[in-house]
Short mmCIF file of the C-alpha atoms (twelve columns), coordinates in Angstrom:
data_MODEL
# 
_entry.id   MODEL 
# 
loop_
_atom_site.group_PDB 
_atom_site.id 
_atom_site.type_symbol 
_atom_site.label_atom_id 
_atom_site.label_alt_id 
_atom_site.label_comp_id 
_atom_site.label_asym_id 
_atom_site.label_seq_id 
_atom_site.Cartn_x 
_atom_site.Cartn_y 
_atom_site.Cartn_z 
_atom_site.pdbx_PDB_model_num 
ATOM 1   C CA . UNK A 1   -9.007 27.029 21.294 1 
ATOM 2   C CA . UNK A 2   -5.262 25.604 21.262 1 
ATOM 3   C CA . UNK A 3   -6.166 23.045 18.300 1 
ATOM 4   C CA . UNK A 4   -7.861 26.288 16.447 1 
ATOM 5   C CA . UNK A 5   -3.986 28.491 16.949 1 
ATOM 6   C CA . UNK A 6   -2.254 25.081 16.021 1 
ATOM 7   C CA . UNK A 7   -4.420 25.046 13.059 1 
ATOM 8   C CA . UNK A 8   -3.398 28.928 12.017 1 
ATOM 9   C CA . UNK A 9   0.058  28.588 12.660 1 
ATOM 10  C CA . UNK A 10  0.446  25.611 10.644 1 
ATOM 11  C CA . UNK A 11  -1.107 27.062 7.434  1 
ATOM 12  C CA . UNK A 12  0.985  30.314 8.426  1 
ATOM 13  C CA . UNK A 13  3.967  28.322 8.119  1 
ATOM 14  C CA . UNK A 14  3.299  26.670 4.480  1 
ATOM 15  C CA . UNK A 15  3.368  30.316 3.461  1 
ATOM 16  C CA . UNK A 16  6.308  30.763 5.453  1 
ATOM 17  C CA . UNK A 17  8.065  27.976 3.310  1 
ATOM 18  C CA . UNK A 18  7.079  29.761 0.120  1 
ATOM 19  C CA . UNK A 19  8.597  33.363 1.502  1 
ATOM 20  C CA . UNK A 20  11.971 31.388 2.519  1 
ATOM 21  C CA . UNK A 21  12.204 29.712 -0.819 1 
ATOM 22  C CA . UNK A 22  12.180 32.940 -2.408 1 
ATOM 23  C CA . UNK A 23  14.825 34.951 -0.201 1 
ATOM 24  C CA . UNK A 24  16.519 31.416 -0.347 1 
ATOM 25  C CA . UNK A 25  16.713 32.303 -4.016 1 
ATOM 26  C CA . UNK A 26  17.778 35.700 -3.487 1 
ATOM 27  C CA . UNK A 27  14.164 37.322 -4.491 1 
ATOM 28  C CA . UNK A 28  11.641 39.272 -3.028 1 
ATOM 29  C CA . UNK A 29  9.000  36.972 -1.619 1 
ATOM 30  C CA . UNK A 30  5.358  37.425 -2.962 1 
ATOM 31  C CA . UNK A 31  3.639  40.140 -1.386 1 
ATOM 32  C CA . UNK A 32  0.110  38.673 -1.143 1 
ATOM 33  C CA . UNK A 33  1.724  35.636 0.945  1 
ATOM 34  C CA . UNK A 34  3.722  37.843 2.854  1 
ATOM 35  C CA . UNK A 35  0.413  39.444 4.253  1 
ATOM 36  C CA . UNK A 36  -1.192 35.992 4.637  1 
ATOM 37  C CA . UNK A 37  1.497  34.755 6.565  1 
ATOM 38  C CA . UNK A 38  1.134  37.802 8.896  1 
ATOM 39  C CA . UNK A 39  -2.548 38.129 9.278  1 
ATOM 40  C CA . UNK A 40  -2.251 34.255 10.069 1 
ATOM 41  C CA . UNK A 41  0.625  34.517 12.922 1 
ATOM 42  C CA . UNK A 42  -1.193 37.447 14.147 1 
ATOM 43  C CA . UNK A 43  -4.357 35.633 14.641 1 
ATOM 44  C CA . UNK A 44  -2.348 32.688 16.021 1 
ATOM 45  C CA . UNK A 45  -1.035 34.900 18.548 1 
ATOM 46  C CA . UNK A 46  -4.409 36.634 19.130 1 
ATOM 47  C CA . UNK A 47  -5.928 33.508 19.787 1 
ATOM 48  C CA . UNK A 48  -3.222 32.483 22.387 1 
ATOM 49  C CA . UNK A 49  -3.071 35.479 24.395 1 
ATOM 50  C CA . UNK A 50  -6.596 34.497 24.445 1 
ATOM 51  C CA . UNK A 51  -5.957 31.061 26.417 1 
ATOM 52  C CA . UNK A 52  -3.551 32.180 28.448 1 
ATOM 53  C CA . UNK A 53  -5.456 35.231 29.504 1 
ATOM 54  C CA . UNK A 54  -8.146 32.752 30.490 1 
ATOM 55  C CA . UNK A 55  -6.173 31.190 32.523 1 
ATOM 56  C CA . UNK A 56  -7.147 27.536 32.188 1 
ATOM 57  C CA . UNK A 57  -3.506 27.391 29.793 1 
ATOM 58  C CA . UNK A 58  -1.001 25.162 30.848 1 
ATOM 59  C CA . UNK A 59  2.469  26.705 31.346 1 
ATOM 60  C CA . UNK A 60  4.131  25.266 28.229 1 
ATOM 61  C CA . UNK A 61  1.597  27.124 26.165 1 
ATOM 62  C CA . UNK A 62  2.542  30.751 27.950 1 
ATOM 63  C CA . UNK A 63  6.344  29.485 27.165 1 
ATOM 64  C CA . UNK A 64  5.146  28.604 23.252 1 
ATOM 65  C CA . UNK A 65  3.660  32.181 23.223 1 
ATOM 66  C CA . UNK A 66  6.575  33.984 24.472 1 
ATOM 67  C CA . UNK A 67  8.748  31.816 21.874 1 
ATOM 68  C CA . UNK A 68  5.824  32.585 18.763 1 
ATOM 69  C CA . UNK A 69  6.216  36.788 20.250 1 
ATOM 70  C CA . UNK A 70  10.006 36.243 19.428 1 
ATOM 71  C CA . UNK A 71  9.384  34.877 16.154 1 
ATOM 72  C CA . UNK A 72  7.259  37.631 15.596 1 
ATOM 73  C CA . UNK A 73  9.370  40.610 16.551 1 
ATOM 74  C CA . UNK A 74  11.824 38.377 13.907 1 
ATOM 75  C CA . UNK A 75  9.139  38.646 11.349 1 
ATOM 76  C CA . UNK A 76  8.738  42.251 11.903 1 
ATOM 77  C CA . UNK A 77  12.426 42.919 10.862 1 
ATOM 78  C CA . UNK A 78  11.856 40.447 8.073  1 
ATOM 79  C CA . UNK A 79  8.927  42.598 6.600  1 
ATOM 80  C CA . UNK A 80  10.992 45.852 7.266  1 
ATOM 81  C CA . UNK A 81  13.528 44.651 4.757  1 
ATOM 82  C CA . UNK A 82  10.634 43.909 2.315  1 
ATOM 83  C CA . UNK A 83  9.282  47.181 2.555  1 
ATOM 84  C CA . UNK A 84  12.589 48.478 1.766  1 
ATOM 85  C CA . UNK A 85  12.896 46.172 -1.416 1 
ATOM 86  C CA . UNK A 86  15.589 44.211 -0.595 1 
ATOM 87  C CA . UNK A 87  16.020 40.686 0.383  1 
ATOM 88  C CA . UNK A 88  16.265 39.525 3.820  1 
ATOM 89  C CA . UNK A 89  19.956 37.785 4.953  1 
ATOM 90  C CA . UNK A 90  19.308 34.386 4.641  1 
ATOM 91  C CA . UNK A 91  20.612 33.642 8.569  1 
ATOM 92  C CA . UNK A 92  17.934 36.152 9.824  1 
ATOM 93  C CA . UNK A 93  15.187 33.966 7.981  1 
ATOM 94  C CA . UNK A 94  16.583 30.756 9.272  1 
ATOM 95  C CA . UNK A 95  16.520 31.904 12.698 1 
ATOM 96  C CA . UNK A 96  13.064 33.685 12.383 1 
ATOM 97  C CA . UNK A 97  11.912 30.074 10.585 1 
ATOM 98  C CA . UNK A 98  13.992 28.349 13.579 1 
ATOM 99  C CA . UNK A 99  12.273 30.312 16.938 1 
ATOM 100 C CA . UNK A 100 9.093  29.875 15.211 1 
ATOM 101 C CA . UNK A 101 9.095  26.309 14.683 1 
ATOM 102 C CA . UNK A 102 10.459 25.676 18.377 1 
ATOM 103 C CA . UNK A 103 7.360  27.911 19.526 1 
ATOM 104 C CA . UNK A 104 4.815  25.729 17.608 1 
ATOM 105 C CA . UNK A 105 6.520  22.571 18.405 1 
ATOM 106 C CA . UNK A 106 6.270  23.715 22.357 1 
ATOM 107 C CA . UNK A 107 2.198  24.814 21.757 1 
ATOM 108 C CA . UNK A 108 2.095  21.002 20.005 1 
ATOM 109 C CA . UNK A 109 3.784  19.182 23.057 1 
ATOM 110 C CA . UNK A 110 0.770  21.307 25.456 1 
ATOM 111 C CA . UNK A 111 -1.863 20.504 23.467 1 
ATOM 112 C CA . UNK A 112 -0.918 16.678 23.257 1 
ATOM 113 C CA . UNK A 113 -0.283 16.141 26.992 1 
ATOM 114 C CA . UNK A 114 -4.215 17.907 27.754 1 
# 
């Protein structure tokens, strides 16, 4: 189940790379990926709460959730300033890109020492 929310949340953050290249530019990102990359880091979560709600999780992966949740509530601003039609501060999308790489970098370092 870990190797499946690995799986989502690195596809999630390719389109993450193509929403920060566009804000990087100073334009709106694409909607369509903008959904994708939510649905994606929702499921990612989804399927973590999963694991840990099983409780056969190691503790690094309920650390890597809380981290992913920050990201998340990050995101959530992020697609606040889209619906508003304006692009997001680049800082805020560094540090959104920043927690949510450190979350899937901790969910990596679980699922390599099982």
């Amino acid at each position: 189940m870990l190797t499946y929310a690995l799986i989502i949340f690195a596809i999630a953050a390719l389109g993450g790379l193509v929403l920060a290249s566009s804000v990087l530019r100073g334009r709106l990102a694409p909607w369509a990926i903008s959904i994708l990359h939510a649905a994606l880091g929702a499921t990612g979560l989804v399927v973590l709460i999963l694991a840990v709600l099983q409780g056969s999780a190691p503790g690094r992966v309920t650390a890597a959730l809380g981290i992913l949740v920050l990201a998340a509530l990050g995101g959530f601003y992020l697609a606040s300033m889209h619906l508003r039609k304006q692009v997001a501060p680049k800082a805020v999308v560094f540090v959104h890109a920043g927690v949510a790489v450190t979350g899937f970098l901790t969910l990596l370092s679980a699922v390599l020492a099982l």
